[in-house]
N, C-alpha and C positions, 0 to 999 in steps of 0.2 A: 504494500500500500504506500508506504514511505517514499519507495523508487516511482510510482506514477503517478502521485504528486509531485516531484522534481520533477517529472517530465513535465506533466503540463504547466508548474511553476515556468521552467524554462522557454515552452512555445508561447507561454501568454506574456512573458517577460519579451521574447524575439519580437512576437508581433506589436505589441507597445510600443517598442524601440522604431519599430520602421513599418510593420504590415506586414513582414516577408518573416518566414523562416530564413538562415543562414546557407542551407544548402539550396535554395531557389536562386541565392544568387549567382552562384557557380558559373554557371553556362554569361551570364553577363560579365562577369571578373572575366574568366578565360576569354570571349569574344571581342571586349576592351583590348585587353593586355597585346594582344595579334593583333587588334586594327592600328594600336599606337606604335608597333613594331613596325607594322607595314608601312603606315603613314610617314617615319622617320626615311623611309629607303625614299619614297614619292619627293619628301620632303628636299634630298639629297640631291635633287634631279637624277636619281636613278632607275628612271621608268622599265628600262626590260628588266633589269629586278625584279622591281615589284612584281611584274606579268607572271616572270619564275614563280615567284612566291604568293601568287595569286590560288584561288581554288580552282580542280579541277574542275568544274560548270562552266568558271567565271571565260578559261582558255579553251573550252571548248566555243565559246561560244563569238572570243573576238582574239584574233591572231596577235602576235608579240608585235607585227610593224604597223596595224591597226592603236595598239593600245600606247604603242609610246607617240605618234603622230596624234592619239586624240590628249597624249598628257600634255605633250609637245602646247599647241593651242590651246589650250584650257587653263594648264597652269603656270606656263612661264609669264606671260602678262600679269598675272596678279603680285609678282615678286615671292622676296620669304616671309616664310608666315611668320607674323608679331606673336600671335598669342591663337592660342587653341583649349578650350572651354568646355568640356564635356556637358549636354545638355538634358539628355538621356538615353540610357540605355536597354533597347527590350527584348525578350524572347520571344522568340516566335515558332511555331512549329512551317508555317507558310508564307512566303512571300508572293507578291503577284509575281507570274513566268516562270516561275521558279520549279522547282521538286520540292517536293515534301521532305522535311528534315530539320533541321537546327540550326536556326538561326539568330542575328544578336542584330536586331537595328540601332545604330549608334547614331544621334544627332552632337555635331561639336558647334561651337559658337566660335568662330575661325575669324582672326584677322590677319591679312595679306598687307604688305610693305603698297602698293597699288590698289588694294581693294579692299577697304576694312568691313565689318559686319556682313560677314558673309555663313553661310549657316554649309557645313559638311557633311554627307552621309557617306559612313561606312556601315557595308554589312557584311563580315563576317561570318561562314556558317561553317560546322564542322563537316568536315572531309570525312569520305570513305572511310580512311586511314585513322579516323579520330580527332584530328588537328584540326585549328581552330585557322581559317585561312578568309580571305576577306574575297569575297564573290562579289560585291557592286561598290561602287564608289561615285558621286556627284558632289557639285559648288553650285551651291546657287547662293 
């Protein structure tokens, strides 16, 4: 009796604190932790990197001289980024276009040296293989 009272002590303590149990957050820590790995390579002007270390979906679906050409345009105008703001991060089982599976929508509140208040989507979803790898990416 003693032991499931601490439990629920403890899930009604988690959810006070935030809403979430600590294991719900998982899939969001790991889905961040890779989109801010990946965003550093981007960030680096090292676009066929990132393509490498994109998910397998993300390269099936746009070729390495496709995705450095559209980074090419899209983000050397804006300069380097000032500051980057994580704004939310959420699970998903579905994205639109997508396959069914696991996913992390990350919104960043992004400013660019050329573009400030600019809002970022990375989405992350886990691989085949387990790994947490970034399948979509926009600036708007």
């Amino acid at each position: 009796m003693a032991r499931r009272a601490l439990t629920l002590g403890l899930v009604s303590l988690a959810l006070a604190a935030g809403g979430r149990l600590p294991a719900a957050d998982a899939p969001e820590k790991a889905g961040t932790a890779s989109a801010l790995a990946w965003l550093a390579t981007v960030d680096a002007g090292r676009y066929a990197e990132s393509w490498d270390d994109a998910a397998a979906d993300f390269k099936a679906v746009v070729s390495r001289t496709q995705w450095v050409a559209a980074l090419d345009k899209a983000r050397k105008p804006l300069g380097k980024v000032v500051s980057r703001q994580l704004r939310e991060a959420k699970y998903l089982t579905e994205v639109p276009g997508g396959p069914v599976g696991e996913y992390v929508a990350i919104l960043y509140d992004t400013s660019f040296e050329n573009a400030p208040g600019r809002t970022e989507t990375a989405t992350p979803m886990k691989d085949k293989d387990g790994v947490w790898r970034v399948s979509g990416y926009y600036i708007k």
